[in-house]
N, C-alpha and C positions, 0 to 999 in steps of 0.2 A: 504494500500500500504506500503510494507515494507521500509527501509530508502537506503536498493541496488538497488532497483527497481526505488527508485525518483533519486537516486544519478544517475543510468543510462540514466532517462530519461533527465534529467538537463544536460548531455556531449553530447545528439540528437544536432547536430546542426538544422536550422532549415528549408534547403535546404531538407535532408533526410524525414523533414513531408510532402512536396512539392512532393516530388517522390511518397509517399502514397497516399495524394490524387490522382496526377496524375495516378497515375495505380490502383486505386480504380473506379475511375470513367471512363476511359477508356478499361479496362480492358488488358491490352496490356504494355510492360515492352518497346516493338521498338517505339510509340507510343507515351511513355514518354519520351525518349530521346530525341524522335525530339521535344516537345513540352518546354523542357526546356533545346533543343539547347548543349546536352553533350553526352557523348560517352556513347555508352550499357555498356560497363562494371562498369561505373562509377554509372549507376543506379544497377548496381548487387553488386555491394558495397552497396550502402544507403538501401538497402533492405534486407541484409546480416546484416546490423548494426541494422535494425529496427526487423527484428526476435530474433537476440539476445537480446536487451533492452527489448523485450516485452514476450520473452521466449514464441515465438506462432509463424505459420507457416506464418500467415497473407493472404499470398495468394496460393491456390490450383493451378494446372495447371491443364488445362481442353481444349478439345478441342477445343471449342469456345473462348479462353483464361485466363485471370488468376480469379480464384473464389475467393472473399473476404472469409475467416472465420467469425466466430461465435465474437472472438476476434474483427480482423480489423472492422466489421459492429460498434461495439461498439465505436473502438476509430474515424469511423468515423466524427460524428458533433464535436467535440471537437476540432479537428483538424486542420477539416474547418475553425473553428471559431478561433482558433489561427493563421490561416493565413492569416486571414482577418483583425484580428488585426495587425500584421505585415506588412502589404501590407497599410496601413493607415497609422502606424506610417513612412515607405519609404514617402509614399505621401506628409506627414505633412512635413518631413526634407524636401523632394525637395519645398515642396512650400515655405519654410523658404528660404532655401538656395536663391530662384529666387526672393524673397521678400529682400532679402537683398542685393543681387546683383544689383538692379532696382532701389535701394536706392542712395539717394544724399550723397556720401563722400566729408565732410568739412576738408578741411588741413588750419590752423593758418600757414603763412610764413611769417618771419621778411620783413620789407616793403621794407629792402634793394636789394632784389633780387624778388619782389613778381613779377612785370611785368615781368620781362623777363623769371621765371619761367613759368606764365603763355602761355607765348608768344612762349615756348620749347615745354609745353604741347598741345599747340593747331597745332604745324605744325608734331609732332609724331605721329607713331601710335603707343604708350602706349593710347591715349584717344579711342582704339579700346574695351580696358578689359575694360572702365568703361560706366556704363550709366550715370552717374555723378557725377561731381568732381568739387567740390568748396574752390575757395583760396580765406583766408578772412585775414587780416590782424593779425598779433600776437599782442594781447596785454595785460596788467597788469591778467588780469583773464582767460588766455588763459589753463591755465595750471587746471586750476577748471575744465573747459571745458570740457576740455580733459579727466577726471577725472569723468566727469558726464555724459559721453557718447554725450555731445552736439556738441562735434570734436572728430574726430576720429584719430588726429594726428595734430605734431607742428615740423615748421622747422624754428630753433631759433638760437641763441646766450645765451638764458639765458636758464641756467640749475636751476637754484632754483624754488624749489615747494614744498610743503609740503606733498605731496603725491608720492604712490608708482611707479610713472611711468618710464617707462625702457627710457634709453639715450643711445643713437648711433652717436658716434661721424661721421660725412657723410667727413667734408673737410674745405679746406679754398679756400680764396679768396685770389689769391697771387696779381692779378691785379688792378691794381687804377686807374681810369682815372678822369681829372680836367673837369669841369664844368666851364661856367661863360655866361654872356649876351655876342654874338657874338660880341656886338660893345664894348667890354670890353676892357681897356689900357693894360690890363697882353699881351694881344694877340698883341701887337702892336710893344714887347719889344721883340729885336734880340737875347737876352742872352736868353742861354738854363732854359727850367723852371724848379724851382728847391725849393727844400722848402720855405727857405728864401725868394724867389721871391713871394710864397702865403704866407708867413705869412706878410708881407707888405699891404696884404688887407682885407677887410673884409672877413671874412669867416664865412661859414655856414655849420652847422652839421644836416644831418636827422639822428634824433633818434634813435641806435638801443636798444631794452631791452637787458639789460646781456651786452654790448660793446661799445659803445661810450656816455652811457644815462648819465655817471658820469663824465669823461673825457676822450675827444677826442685825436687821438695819434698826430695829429698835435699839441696838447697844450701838451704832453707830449716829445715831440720833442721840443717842442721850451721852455721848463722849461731846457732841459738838456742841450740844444745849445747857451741856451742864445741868442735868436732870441725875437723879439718882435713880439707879434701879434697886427695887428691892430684895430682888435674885432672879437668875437665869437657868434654868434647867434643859437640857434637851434630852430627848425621845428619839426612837428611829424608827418606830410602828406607828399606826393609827392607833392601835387598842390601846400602848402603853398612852399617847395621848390621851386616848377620853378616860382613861383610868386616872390619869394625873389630876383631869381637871375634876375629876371627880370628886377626889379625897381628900387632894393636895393646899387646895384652896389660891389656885392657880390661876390663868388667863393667857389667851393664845389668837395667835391669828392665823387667819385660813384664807385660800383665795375666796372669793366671792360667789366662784365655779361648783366648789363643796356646801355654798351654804345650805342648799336644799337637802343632801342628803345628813349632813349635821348637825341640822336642827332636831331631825324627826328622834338623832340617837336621845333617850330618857334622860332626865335631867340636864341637859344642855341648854344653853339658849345663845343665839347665837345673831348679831348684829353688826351691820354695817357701818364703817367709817367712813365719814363724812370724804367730800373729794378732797377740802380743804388738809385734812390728816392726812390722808394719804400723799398730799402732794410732800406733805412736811418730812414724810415717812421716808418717802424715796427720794426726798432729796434733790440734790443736781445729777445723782446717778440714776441709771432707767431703775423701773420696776422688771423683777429677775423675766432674762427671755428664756424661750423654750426654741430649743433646739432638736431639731429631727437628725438622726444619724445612720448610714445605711453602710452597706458594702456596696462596688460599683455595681454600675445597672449589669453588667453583664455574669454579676455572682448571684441579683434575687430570684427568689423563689414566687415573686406576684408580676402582677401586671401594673402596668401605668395605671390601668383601669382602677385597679385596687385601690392603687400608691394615692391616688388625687381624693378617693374617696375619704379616705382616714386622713389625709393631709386638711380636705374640708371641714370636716368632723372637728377637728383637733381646732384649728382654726374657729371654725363658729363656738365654740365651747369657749372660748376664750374674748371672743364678741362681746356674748354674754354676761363675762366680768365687768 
């Protein structure tokens, strides 16, 4: 075989060996058209392509319809059998594809918004595109994780990793709301609440990685205010949270995103800061961003389709605040 003749055959797309078979075995050019669903003239194309590449008539026209040459008998099995290997390889990607679709997606979410993210995704229908989706807690080795294929994504605070993974800044949380035991004395007092007013009591920090794990912005507020705090504690659970504010005679802030679902927890009560606090709260530095983190597009295990959905999701929750 000359080096024109492979060079030819190698720009055969591989629809036009389809048409061969097809009108090989039927003997009929209307016949194949309807059989692979496309117009007559588009098979008098692929058959026009296929005598030029093969420099042979391929098919006679005979009363009965079209006669294979001497040639097409030849390329034939060949053919066959190339499309049979193409028709496996289609098969193998759809079974992947539906293998992967069926598959459990792990997302790491900082603990500060994980319920009520969860709590967004279970009344949408984004949980329509997944068969499953699981949100587990961010933490210190999240980013390995992620990295080793054991998550498939991370919605964080903290950007440091040692590895190549792409960062999309999603948002922030502009909204704060206070926390404390309903029968708590803050809530008894008629003056508007106000920093000052919680730095008077104990307070308590939940943990974020990357945002409050080193210093919280109330202690950074009350270093600049000259405010006294009257202690700090931190948590690294939700539960050890509401246990604290339970017992402890404590107060805490939460995005504005949890207030719904931490209100409802028993003895809780739970209130918003005014914007004027908040602004005082965060300062000249933003309100903590969230950050999305993935492995490159060509490691995940979703689709765009997915990605954009929970990217919305995440985003509107954060509206919200």
């Amino acid at each position: 075989m000359s080096n024109q003749t492979l060079k030819k055959i190698s720009e055969l797309d591989v629809f036009c060996l389809m048409v061969f078979k097809v009108i090989f075995q039927t003997g009929h050019a209307n016949i194949a058209a309807k059989q692979l669903n496309v117009s007559a003239p588009k098979i008098s194309r692929c058959l026009n392509m296929l005598r030029a590449t093969f420099d042979d008539e391929l098919f006679y026209r005979r009363q009965l319809g079209l006669k294979p040459t001497p040639m097409a008998e030849f390329l034939y099995e060949p053919v066959c059998q190339f499309c049979e290997a193409v028709l496996k390889i289609e098969q193998s990607v759809s079974e992947k594809s539906s293998e992967l679709s069926s598959e459990r997606l792990r997302i790491a979410v900082t603990s500060s918004i994980m319920a009520s993210l969860s709590l967004a995704f279970s009344r949408s229908n984004v949980r329509e595109a997944f068969s499953q989706l699981q949100f587990v807690v961010w933490g210190d080795d999240s980013a390995d994780q992620i990295h080793n294929g054991e998550l498939d994504m991370g919605v964080t605070f903290d950007a440091s990793n040692e590895h190549s993974l792409s960062i999309e800044a999603l948002g922030c949380l502009s909204g704060v709301c206070m926390a404390a035991n309903e029968e708590h004395a803050i809530w008894s007092q008629n003056e508007p609440l106000t920093l000052e007013t919680i730095c008077s009591h104990p307070f308590l920090c939940l943990d974020g990685k990357g945002f409050n794990d080193k210093i919280d912005p109330l202690e950074v507020f009350a270093r600049q205010n000259g405010a006294d705090i009257d202690c700090i504690e931190r948590v690294s659970s939700r539960d050890e949270w509401y246990s604290h504010l339970l017992t402890m005679n404590s107060v805490a802030f939460l995005p504005c995103s949890e207030a719904e679902i931490c209100a409802t927890l028993p003895g809780i009560r739970v209130v918003p800061l005014s914007d004027e606090e908040v602004a005082r709260l965060h300062g000249e530095s933003m309100s903590p961003q969230y950050l999305l983190l993935e492995n490159p597009a060509e490691y995940r295990r979703y689709s765009m389709e997915q990605r954009e959905l929970i990217i919305q999701l995440i985003k509107q929750l954060l509206i919200k605040c």
